[in-house]
C-alpha positions in Angstrom: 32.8 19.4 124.7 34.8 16.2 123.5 37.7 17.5 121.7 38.1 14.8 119.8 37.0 16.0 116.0 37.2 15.0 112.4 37.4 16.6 109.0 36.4 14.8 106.2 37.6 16.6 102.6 36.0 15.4 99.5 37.6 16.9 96.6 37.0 17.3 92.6 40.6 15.8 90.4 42.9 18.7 90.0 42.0 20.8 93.0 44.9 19.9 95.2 42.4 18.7 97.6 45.2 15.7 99.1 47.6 18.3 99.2 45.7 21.0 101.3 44.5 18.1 103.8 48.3 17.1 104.4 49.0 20.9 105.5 45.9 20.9 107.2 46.8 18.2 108.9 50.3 19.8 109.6 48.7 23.1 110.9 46.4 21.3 113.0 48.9 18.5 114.5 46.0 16.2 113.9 46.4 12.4 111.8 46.1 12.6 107.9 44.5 9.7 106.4 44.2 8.6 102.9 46.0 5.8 100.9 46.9 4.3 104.1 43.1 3.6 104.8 43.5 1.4 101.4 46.3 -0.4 103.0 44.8 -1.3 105.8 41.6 -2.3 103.9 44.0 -4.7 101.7 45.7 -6.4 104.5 42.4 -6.9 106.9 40.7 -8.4 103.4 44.2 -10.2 102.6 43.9 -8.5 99.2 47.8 -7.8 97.6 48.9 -4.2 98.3 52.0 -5.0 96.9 50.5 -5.3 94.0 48.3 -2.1 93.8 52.0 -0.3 95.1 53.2 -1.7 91.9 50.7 0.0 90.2 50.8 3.3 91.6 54.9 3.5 90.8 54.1 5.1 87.2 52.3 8.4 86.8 49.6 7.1 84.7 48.5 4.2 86.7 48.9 6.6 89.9 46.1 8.7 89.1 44.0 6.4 87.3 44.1 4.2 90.2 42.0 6.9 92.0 39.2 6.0 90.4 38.9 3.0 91.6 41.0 2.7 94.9 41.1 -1.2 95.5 40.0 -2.3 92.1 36.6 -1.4 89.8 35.0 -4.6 91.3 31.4 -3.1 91.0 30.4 -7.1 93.0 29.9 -8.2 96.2 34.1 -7.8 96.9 33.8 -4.0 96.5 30.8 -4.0 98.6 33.1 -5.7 101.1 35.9 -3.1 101.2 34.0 -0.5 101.6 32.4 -2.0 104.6 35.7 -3.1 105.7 37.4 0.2 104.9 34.0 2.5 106.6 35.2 0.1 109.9 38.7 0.8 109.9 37.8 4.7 109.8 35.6 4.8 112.3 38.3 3.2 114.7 41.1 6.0 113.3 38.3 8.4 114.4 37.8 7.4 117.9 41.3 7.1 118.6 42.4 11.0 117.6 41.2 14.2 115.8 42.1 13.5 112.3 41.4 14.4 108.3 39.8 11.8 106.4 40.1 12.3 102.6 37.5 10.8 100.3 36.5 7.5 100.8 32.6 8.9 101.4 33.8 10.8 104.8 30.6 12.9 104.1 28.5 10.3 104.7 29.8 7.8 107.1 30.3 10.6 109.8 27.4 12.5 108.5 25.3 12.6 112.1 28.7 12.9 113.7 28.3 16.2 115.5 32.1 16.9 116.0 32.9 16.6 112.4 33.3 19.2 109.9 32.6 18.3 106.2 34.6 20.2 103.5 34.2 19.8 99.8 37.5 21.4 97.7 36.8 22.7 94.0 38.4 24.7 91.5 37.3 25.6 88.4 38.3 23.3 85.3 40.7 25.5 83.7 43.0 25.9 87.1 42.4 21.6 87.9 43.6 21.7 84.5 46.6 23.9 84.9 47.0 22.1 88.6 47.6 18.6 86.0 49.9 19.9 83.9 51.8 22.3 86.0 51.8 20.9 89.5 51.1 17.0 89.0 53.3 16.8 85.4 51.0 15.2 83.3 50.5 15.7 79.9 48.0 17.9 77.9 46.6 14.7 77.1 46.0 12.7 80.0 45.1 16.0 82.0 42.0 16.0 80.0 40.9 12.8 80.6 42.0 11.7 83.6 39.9 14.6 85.1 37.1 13.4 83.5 37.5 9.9 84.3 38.5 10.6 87.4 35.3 13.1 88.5 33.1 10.6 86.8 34.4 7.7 88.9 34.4 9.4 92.3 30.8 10.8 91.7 29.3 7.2 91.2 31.2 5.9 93.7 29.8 8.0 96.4 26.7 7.7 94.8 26.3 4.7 95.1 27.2 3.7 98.4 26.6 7.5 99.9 23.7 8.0 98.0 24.6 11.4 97.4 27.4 12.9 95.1 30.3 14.5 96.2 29.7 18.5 96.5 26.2 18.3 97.5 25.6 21.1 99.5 22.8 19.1 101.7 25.7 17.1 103.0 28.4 19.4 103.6 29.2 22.2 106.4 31.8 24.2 104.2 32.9 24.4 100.4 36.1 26.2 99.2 37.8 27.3 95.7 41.1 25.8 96.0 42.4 28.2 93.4 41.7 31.2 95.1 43.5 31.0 98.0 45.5 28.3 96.2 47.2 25.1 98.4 49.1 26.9 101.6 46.7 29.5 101.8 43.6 26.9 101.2 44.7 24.5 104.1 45.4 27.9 106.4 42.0 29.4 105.5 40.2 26.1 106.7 43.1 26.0 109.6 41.6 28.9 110.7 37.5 28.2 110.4 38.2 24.3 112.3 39.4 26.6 115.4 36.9 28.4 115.1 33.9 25.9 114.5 35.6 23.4 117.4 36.8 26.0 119.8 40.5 25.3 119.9 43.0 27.5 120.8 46.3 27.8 119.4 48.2 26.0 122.3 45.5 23.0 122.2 46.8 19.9 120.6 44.6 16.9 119.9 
């Protein structure tokens, strides 16, 4: 069997879903990728990262900015990132086992038979309490930077997955963040990748 494998974590605002796939990533010893992808996709495209790091400096820009990763061009420019951005992870898969966070994982390794597709949830009332406690927003923004934020991701991957994110049709494995809660999350699903791709606790990829 090709060791070579890939997770791909979709993940509702407030769930800690980034989070769990960093440790994940840690526990495995495999590549994290997720703003980084972005990067990439600016510099191929000769779009101004600088620019969208500007951005991301203050809190509230930060998370709104995950709405709409590179921009909420819904045009022919956003059609060609995300074909630029689907290309640049497909090459970070075939080089090493790695996590992919968001950017429609789900679908673009969907037929992939070595990848494992995880969807993170909580309920509202601990993504909410995730907001204000662990990301130090206020009450405020909280509120409606989840919605925003869910509303955003859902027709994103809609539209170019044609599915949203959380389908059940499309996924191999769904978790409650908040019941295990972020270490315990990312050692639950450490423990179920071994498992699903055979890898013993010596193996590195």
């Amino acid at each position: 069997m090709d060791k070579r494998f890939i997770i791909t974590i979709s993940r509702e605002f407030g769930s800690m879903g980034r989070p769990i796939a960093k440790r994940l990533a840690e526990l495995l010893q495999i590549e994290f990728y997720d703003r980084d992808i972005v990067e990439k996709t600016a510099q191929n495209l000769g779009l101004p990262v600088s620019v969208i790091k500007e951005n991301e400096e203050s809190v509230k820009n930060r998370f709104l900015n995950m709405s709409y990763p590179l921009g909420n061009e819904a045009t022919e420019q956003q059609d060609l990132i995300f074909h630029e951005q689907t290309k640049i992870i497909r090459e970070l898969a075939d080089q090493s086992s790695c996590i992919i966070v968001g950017r429609c994982g789900d679908y673009i390794f969907e037929n992939d038979k070595n990848c494992l597709r995880v969807h993170i949830y909580a309920p509202y009332e601990a993504r909410y309490r995730n907001c204000v406690d662990i990301l130090r927003m206020d009450h405020d923004s909280a509120k409606k930077t989840i919605k925003k934020v869910d509303k955003a991701r859902k027709a994103y991957h809609m539209h170019y997955a044609g599915f949203v994110p959380g389908d059940v049709e499309h996924l191999d494995l769904l978790i409650n963040s908040d019941v295990f809660g972020i270490d315990g999350t990312a050692e639950a699903l450490a423990k179920i990748v071994k498992i699903r791709f055979g890898i013993e606790d010596e193996d590195r990829n």
